[in-house]
C-alpha positions as CSV (number, residue, x, y, z in Angstrom):
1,X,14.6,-29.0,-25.1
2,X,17.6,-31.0,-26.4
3,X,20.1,-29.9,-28.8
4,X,19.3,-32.0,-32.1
5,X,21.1,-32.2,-35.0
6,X,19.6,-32.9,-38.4
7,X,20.1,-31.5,-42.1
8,X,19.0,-28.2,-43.9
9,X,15.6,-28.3,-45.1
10,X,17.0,-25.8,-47.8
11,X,20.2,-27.4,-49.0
12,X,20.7,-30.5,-46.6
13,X,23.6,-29.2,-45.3
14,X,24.5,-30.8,-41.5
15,X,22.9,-28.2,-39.1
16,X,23.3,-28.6,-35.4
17,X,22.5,-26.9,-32.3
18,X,25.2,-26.5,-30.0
19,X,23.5,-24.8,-26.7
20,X,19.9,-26.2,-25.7
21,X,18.5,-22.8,-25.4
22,X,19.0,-22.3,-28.9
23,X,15.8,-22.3,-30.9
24,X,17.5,-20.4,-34.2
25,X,20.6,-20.3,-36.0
26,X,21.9,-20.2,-39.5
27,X,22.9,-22.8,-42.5
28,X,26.6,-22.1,-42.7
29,X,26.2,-23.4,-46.5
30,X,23.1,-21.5,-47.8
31,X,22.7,-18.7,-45.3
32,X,18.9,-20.4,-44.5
33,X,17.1,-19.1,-41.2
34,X,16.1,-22.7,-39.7
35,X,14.1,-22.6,-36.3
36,X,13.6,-25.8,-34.0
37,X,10.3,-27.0,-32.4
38,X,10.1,-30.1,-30.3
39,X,10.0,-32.2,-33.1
40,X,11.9,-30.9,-35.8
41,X,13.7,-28.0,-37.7
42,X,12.3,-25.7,-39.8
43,X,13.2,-23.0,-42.7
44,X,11.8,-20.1,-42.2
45,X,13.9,-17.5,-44.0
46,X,17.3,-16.6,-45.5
47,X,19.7,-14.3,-44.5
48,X,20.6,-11.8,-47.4
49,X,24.4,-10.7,-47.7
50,X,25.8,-9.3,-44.4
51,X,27.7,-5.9,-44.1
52,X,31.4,-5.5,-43.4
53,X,32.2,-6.5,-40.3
54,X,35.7,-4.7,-38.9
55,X,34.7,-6.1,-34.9
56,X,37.4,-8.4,-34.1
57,X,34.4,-11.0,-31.9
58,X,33.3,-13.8,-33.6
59,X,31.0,-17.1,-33.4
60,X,33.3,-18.7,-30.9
61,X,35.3,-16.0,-29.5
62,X,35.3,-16.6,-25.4
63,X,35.6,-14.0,-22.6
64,X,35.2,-13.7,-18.8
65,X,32.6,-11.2,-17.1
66,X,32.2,-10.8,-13.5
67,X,34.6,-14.2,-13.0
68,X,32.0,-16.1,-15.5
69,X,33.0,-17.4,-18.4
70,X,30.9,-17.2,-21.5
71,X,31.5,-18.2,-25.1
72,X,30.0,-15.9,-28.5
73,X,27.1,-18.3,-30.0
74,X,25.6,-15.9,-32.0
75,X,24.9,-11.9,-33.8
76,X,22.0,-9.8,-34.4
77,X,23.2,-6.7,-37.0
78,X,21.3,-3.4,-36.9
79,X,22.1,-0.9,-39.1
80,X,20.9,3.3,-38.6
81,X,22.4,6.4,-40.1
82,X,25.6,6.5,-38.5
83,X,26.6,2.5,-39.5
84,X,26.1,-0.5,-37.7
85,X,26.4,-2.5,-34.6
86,X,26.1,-5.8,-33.4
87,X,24.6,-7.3,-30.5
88,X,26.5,-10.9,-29.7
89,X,24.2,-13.5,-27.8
90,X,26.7,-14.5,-25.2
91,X,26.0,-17.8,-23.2
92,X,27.7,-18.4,-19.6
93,X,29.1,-21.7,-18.2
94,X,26.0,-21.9,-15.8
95,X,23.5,-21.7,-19.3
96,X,22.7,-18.0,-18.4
97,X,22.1,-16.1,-21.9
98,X,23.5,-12.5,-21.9
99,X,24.2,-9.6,-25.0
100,X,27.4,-7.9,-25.5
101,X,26.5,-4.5,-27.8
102,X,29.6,-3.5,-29.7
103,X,29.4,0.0,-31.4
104,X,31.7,2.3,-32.8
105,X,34.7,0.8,-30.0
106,X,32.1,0.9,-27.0
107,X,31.1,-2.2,-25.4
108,X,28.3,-3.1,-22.3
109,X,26.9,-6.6,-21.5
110,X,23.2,-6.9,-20.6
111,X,20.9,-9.4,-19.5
112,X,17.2,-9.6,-20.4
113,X,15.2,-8.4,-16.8
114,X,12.0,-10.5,-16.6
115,X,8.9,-9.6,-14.5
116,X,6.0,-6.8,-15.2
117,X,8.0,-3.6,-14.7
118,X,5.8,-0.8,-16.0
119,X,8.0,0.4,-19.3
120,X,7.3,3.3,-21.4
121,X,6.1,3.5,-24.3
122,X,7.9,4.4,-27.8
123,X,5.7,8.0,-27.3
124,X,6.5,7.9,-23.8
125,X,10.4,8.4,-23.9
126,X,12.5,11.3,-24.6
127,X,16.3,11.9,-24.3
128,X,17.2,13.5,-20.9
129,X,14.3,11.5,-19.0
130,X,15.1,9.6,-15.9
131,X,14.2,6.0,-15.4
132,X,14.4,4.0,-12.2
133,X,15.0,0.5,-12.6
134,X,16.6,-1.9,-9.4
135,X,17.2,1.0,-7.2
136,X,19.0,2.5,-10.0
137,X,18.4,5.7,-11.6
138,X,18.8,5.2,-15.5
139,X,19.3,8.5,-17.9
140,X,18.1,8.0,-21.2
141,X,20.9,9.1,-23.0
142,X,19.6,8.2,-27.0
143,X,17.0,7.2,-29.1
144,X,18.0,5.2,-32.1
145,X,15.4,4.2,-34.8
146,X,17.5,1.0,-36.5
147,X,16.8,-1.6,-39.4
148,X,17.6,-5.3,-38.7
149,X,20.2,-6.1,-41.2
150,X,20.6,-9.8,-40.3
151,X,21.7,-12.7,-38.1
152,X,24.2,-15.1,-37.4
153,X,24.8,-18.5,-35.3
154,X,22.5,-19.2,-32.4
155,X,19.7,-17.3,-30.8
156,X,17.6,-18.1,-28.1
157,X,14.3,-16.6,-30.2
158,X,13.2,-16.5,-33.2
159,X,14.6,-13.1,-35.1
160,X,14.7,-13.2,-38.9
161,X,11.5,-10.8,-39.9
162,X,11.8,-7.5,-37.9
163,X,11.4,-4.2,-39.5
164,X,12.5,-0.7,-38.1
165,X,12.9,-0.3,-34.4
166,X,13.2,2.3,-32.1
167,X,16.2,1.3,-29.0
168,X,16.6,3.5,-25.9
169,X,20.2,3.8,-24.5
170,X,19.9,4.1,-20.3
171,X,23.1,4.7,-18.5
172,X,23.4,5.8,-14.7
173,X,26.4,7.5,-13.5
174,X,28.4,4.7,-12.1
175,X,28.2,2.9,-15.6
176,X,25.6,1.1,-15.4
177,X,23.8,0.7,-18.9
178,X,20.2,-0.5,-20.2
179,X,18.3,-0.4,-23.5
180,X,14.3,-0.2,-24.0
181,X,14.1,-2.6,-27.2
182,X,11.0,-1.4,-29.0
183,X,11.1,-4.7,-31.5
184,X,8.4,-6.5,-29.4
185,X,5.1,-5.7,-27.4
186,X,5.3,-4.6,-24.8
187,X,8.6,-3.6,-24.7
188,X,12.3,-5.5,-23.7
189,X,14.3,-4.1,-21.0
190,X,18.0,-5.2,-20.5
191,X,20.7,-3.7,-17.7
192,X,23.9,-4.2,-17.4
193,X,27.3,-2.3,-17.5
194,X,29.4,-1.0,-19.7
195,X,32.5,-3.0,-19.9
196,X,36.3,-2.2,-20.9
197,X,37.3,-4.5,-24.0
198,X,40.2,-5.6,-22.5
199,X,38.5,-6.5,-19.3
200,X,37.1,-9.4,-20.7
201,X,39.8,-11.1,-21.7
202,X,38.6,-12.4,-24.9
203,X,40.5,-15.3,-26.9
204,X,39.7,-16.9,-30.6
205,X,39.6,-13.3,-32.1
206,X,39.1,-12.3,-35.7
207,X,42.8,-11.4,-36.9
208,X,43.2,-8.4,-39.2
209,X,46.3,-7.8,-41.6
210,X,48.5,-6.1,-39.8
211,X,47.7,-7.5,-36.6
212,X,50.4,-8.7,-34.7
């Protein structure tokens, strides 16, 4: 798929698609939800008014993992009873598409693992239960029932309609991390690690007041 450009079929704003594994993003004029098929772009939603954001990534910030470089193209907010978090669609320099979760000051970077791996079900999982993934055995350290709160930029789906959700947090010993996402069916598994903020060496940073 290329990456056309065209207008807004809300407002007629210029839209664009910068990566060509994009297939959603967001006016930047009238917060529409536009989609892309191979023929042309579509509306298919509007993003209501997003919550305060105090994370210091943004659409554009760039970082290194694992020597790769990557570049922020796009947010997916959830909100539960404790706040919110975002996860930031993060695209690498080879076109690889990966998710940095950033909650409460903790960050890990996943990847979406493909295949048939026989996956639990919602009913299935409980805190405490081990999971073996890779060679890897995963703890399931939470369950966290969260409300899609919005998007921004690019994703490489179509997310704009989700209700409630139920995520499983996996983490092994050696800090390895994973999440069950329960949004589809069956359900998403993504490993990964959990990563040191200032390991990845991020540039083009939100500044605060106050910030030096």
């Amino acid at each position: 798929m290329s990456k056309p450009s065209g207008n807004c079929p809300s407002c007629g704003a210029p839209v664009q698609f910068r990566f060509s594994s994009s297939v959603q993003t967001t006016c930047e004029y009238c917060r529409s939800i536009v989609v892309r098929t191979d023929v042309d772009i579509q509306q298919v939603g509007k993003v209501a008014d997003l919550p305060a954001n105090s994370s210091p990534i943004q659409i554009g910030t760039e970082g290194v993992f694992n020597d790769k470089p990557f570049v922020v193209a796009g947010r997916i907010i959830y909100e539960y009873v404790q706040g919110n978090w975002n996860e930031w669609r993060l695209v690498f320099n080879d076109g690889v598409n990966g998710w940095l979760s950033d909650a409460q000051l903790e960050y890990d970077i996943s990847f979406q693992v493909g295949g048939t791996l026989p996956l639990p079900g919602p009913a299935e999982i409980e805190p405490g239960q081990t999971l073996s993934f890779h060679g890897k055995q995963y703890e399931v350290t939470s369950i966290t029932r969260a409300r899609y709160r919005g998007v921004e930029g690019e994703l490489p789906f179509q997310y704009w309609d989700k209700t409630v959700t139920p995520f499983a947090d996996l983490r092994t010993g050696a800090g390895d991390f994973g999440t069950l996402d329960y949004s589809e069916h069956p359900p998403l598994l993504f490993l990964g690690q959990v990563v040191d903020f200032d390991s990845l060496r991020l540039t083009n940073l939100r500044s605060f007041e106050g910030w030096s």
